[in-house]
C-alpha positions in Angstrom: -20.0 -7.0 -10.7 -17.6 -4.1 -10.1 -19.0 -4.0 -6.7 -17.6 -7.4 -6.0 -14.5 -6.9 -7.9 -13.6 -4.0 -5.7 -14.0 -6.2 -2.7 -12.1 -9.5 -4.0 -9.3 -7.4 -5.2 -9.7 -4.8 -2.3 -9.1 -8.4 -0.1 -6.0 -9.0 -1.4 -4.9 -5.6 -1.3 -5.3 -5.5 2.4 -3.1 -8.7 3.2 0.2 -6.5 4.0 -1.6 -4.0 6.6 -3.4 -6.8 8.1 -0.8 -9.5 8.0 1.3 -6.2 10.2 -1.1 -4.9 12.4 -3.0 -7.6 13.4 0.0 -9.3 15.0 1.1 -6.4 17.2 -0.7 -6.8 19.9 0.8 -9.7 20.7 4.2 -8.6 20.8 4.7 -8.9 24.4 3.8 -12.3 24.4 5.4 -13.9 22.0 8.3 -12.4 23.3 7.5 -14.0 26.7 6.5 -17.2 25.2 9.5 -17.8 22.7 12.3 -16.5 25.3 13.4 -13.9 23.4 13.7 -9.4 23.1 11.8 -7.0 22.0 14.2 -6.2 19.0 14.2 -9.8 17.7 10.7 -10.1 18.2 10.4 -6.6 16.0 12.4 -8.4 13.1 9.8 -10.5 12.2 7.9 -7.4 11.3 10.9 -6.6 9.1 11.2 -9.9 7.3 7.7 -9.5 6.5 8.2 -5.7 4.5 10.9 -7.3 3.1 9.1 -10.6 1.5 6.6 -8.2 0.8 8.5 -5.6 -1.5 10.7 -8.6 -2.7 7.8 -11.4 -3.9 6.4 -8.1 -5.8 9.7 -8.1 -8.1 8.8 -11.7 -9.0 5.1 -12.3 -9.2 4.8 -8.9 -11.2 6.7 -10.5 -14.3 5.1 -14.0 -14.0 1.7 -12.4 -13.8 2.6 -10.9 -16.9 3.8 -14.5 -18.5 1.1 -16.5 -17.3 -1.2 -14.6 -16.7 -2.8 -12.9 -13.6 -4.6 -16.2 -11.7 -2.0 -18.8 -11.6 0.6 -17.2 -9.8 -1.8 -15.4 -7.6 -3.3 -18.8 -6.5 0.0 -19.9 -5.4 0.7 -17.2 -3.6 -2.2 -17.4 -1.6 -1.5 -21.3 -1.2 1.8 -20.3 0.2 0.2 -17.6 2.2 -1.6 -19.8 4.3 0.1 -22.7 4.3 3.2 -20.0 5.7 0.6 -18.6 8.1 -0.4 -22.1 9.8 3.9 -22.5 9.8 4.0 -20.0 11.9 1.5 -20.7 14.4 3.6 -23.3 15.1 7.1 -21.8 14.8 9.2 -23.5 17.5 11.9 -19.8 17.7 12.1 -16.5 17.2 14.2 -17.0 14.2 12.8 -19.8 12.9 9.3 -16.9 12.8 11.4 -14.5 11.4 12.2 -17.3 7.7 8.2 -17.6 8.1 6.8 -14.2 8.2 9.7 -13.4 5.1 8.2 -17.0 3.2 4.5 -15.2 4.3 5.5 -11.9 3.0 6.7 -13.2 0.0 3.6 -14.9 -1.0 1.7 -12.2 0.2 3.5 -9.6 -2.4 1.0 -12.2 -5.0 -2.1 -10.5 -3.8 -1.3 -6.8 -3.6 1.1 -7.0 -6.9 -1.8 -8.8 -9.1 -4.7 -6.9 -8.3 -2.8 -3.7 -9.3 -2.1 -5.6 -12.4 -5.9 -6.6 -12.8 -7.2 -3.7 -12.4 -4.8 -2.3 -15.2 -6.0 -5.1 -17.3 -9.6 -4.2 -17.1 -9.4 -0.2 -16.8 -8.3 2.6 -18.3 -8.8 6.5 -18.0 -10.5 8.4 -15.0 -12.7 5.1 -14.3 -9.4 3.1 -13.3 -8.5 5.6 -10.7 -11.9 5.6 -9.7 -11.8 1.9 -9.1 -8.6 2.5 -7.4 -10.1 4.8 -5.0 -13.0 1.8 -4.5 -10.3 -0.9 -3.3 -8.7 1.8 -1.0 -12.2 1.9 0.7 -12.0 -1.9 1.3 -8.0 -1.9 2.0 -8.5 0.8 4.1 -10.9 -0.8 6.9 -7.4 -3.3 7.5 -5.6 -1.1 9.5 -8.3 0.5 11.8 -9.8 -3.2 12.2 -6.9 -5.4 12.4 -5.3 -4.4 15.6 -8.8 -4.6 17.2 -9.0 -7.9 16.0 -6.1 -8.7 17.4 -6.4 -7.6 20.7 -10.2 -9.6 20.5 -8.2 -12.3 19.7 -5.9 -12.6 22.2 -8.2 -12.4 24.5 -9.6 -16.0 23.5 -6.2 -18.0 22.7 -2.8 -17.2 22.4 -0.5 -15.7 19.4 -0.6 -18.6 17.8 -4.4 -17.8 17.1 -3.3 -14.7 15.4 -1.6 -17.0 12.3 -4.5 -19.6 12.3 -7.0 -16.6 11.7 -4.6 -15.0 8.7 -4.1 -18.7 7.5 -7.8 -19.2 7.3 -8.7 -15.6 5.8 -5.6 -16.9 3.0 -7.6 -19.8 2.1 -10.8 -17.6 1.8 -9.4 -15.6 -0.9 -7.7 -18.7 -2.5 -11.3 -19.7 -2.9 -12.9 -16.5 -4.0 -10.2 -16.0 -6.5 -10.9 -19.6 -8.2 -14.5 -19.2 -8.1 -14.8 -15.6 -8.7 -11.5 -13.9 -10.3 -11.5 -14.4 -13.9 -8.7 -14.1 -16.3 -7.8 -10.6 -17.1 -4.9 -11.1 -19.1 -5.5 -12.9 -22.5 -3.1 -15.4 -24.1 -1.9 -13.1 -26.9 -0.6 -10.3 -24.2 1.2 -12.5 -22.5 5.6 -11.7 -22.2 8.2 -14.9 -22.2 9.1 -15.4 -18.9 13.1 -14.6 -19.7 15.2 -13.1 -17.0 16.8 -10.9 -19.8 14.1 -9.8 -21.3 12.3 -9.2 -17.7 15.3 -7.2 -16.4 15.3 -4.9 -20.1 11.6 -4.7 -19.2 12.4 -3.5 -15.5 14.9 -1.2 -17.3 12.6 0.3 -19.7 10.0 1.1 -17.1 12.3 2.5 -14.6 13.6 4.9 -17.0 9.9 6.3 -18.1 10.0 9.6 -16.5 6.1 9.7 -16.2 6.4 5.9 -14.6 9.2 7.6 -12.2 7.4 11.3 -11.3 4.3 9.6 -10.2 6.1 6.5 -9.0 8.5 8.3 -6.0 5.6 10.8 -5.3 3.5 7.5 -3.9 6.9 6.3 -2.3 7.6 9.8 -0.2 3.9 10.3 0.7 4.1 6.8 1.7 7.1 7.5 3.5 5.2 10.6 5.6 2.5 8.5 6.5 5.3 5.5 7.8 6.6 8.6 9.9 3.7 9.1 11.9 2.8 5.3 12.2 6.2 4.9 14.0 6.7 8.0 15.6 3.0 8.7 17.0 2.6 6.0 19.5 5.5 7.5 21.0 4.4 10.9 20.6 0.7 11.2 21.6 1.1 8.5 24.5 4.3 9.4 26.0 4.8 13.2 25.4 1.0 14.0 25.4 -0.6 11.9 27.9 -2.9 9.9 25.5 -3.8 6.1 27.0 -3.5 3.4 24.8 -7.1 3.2 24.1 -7.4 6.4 23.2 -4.7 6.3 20.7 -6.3 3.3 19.3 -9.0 5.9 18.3 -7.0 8.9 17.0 -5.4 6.0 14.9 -8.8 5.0 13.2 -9.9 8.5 13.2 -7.2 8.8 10.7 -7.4 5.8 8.8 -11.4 6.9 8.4 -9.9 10.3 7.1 -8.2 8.3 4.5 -11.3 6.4 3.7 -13.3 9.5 3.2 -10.7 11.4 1.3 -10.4 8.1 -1.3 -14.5 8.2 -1.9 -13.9 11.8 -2.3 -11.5 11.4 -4.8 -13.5 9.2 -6.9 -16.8 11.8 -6.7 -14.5 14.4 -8.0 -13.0 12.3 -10.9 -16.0 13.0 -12.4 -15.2 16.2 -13.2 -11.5 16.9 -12.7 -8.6 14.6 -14.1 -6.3 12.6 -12.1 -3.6 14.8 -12.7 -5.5 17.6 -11.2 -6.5 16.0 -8.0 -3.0 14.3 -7.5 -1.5 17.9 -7.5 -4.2 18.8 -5.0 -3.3 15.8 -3.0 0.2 16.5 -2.8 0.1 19.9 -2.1 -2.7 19.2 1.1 0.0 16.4 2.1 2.8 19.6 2.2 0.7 21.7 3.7 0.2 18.9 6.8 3.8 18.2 6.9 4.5 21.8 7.4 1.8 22.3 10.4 2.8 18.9 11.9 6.2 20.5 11.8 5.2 23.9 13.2 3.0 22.5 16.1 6.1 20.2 16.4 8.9 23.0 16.8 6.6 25.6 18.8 6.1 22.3 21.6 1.8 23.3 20.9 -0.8 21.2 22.2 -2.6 18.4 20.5 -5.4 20.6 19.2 -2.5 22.1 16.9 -1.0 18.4 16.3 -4.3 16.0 15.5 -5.5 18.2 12.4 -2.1 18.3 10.2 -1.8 14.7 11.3 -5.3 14.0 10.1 -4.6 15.4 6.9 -0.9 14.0 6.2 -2.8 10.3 6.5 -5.9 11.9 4.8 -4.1 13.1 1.9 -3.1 9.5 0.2 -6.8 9.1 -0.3 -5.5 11.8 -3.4 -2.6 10.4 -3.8 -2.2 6.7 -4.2 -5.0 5.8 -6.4 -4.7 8.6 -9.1 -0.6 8.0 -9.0 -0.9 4.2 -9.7 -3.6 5.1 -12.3 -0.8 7.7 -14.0 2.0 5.2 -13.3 0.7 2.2 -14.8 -1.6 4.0 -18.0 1.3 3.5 -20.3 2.2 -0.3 -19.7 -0.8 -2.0 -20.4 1.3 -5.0 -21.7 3.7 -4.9 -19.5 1.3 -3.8 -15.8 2.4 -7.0 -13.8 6.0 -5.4 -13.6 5.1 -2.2 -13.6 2.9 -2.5 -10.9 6.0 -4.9 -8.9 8.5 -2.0 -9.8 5.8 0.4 -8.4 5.7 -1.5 -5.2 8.9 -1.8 -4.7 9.8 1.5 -4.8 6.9 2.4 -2.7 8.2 0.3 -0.1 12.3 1.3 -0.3 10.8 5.0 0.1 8.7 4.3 2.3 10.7 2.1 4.6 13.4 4.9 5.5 11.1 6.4 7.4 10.8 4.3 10.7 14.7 4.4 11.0 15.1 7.9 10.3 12.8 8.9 12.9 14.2 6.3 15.4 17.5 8.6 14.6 16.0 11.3 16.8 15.1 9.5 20.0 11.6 9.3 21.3 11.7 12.3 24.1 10.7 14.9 21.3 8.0 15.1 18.5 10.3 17.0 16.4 12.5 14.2 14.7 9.1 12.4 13.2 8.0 16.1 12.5 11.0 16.9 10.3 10.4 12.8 8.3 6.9 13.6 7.9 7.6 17.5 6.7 10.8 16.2 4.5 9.0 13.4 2.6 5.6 15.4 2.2 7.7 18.1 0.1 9.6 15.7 -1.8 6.9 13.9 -2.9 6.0 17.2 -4.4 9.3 18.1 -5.5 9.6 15.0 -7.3 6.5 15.2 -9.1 6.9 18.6 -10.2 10.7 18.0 -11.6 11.0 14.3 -12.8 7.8 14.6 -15.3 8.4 15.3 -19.0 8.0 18.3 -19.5 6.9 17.2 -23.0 4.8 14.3 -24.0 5.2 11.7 -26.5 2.7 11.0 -29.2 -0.4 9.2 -27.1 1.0 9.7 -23.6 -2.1 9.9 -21.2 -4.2 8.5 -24.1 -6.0 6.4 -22.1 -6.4 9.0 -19.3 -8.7 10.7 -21.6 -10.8 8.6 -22.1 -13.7 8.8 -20.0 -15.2 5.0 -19.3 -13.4 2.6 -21.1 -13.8 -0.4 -19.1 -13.5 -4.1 -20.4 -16.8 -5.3 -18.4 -19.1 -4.5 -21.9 -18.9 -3.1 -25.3 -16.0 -0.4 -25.7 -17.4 3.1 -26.5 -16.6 4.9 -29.4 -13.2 6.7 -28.6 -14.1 10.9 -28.3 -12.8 13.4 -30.1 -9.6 14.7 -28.5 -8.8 17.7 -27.1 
């Protein structure tokens, strides 16, 4: 049962990466075919983060009032019905409303199956579970822009759409057959804007929320630093074709696998706290050899293995951060787990431009994103935390294996 759990929830946690990479390859032409430039063409890409971090802010709370299935059915009813909209989108800008209406209704998927797994989990074994839907998310982006380019290669971009629209309404039907309710009547919050915005308030101002909350946004932020900046870097500065790019890429995105199945091995014996510190600390320590390979103009057998790691490293960090972050807002984990996303993606989205500030003909501007947001990750970890806890904070952290799919265990002693 957990097994397919991890991979209905893992589905929907993949919809932003492959809803972004598996349209790239067909940039050129839908620039050709829509009459248009590259930079307006690269604003649908845009509108899409945007409707992504956006929807979030709203699904989270109405998750939390109704529940976790309706809204997430639909949101993937608007997915694809947004997806098949823009397969036939007659203008670039008429494709930019669409991907921002498909982003939006996307943000469903990734914000509710945070919240589900929040609802059924608690202690080590929700971070473990974390860890299991990064294995599945994380097969998106190595896969994606291959099935892309395969794509492509039988139709036009308009194929591109048609295939997200039909892998929308695949989901829509696994989560009514399949996805249960996880969040009963008697948990449910009023859908009030007031009450919703002192809820967002309350949340952002838990320091524990915060600390673990900005560390996933600058880590996030390093890893959006060498997606933008490495195509540029390895193929224009280093030589590296395309193709062979393609497999540095999933090289990486395997590391990440790895390092998340990794993770959840080692949560049997160390706490989530421990292994985040580790995490961040391996993602500093990248940052800083990315940076020196970077500055001393070194060769790509100094480059590749720091850029392994600072893409390796989130395997650490994302799924025992969002276990932390959400552990104290069991009633409230839909917005929680929108505010977490959000912030993930404000972080994280300063990257690209920050790294377009340095110009393309050097590796050093990307070096100095990836370096920067690596150490504050850390930074803000170690400084925003309390450095006293409340009464029950990390309660459920110690528990060992609470999990809502049988009887509850007796609670053990504390120590």
């Amino acid at each position: 049962m957990k097994a397919r759990l991890a991979l209905l929830l893992g589905g929907l946690s993949a919809f932003g990466p492959l809803s972004i990479d598996m349209y790239l390859p067909a940039f050129p032409e839908i620039e050709a075919a829509l009459h248009t430039r590259q930079a307006q063409v690269q604003l649908t890409l845009t509108a899409f983060m945007v409707g992504l971090a956006l929807g979030q802010a709203v699904f989270g709370p109405l998750s939390d009032a109704y529940g976790r299935r309706m809204p997430l059915l639909a949101g993937l009813t608007g997915y694809a019905a947004a997806s098949l909209a823009c397969a036939i989108a007659p203008s670039v800008f008429t494709l930019v409303g669409l991907r921002f209406a498909q982003g939006v209704s996307a943000a469903a998927g990734v914000v509710i199956a945070r919240a589900a797994v929040r609802d059924i989990f608690t202690g080590p074994a929700m971070a473990r579970f974390f860890s299991m839907l990064m294995l599945v998310s994380g097969l998106a982006p190595i896969l994606a822009p291959l099935a892309g380019a395969q794509i492509l290669r039988w139709t036009t971009w308009p194929g591109v759409f048609v295939v997200l629209a039909y892998f929308g309404v695949a989901l829509l039907i696994a989560s009514a057959i399949c996805l249960r309710e996880t969040l009963p009547p008697d948990k449910r919050r009023p859908f009030e804007v007031g009450r919703i915005l002192r809820t967002y308030g309350r949340v952002a101002t838990d320091r524990t929320f915060v600390a673990h909350a900005t560390s996933i946004g600058f880590v996030t932020a390093a890893m959006f630093a060498y997606i933008a900046g490495s195509p540029f870097v390895l193929q224009n500065l280093h030589g590296l074709t395309p193709q062979a790019y393609s497999l540095v890429f999933g090289a990486n995105a395997v590391g990440l696998m790895v390092f998340t199945q990794v993770n959840r091995i080692f949560l049997t014996w160390f706490s989530p706290r421990a292994l985040l510190t580790v995490g961040l600390v391996l993602s500093v320590l990248a940052g800083a050899g990315v940076l020196y390979a970077a500055v001393e103009k070194l060769g790509l057998p100094y480059l590749l293995p720091p850029m392994f790691l600072v893409v390796a490293s989130l395997g650490m960090v994302l799924p025992n951060a969002t276990a932390l972050a959400l552990a104290d807002h069991g009633s409230r984990a839909g917005t929680a787990s929108a505010l977490l996303g959000l912030i993930q993606f404000l972080i994280g989205g300063l990257a690209a431009p920050l790294v377009g500030l340095g110009g393309s003909g050097s590796s050093v501007p990307m070096a100095v994103v990836i370096a920067g947001m690596s150490a504050a990750g850390l930074v803000s970890f170690a400084l925003i935390r309390p450095t006293r806890r409340r009464p029950g904070r990390y309660a459920a952290l110690r528990e060992a294996e609470t999990v809502k799919f049988g009887p509850v265990p007796p609670p053990r002693r504390r120590l």
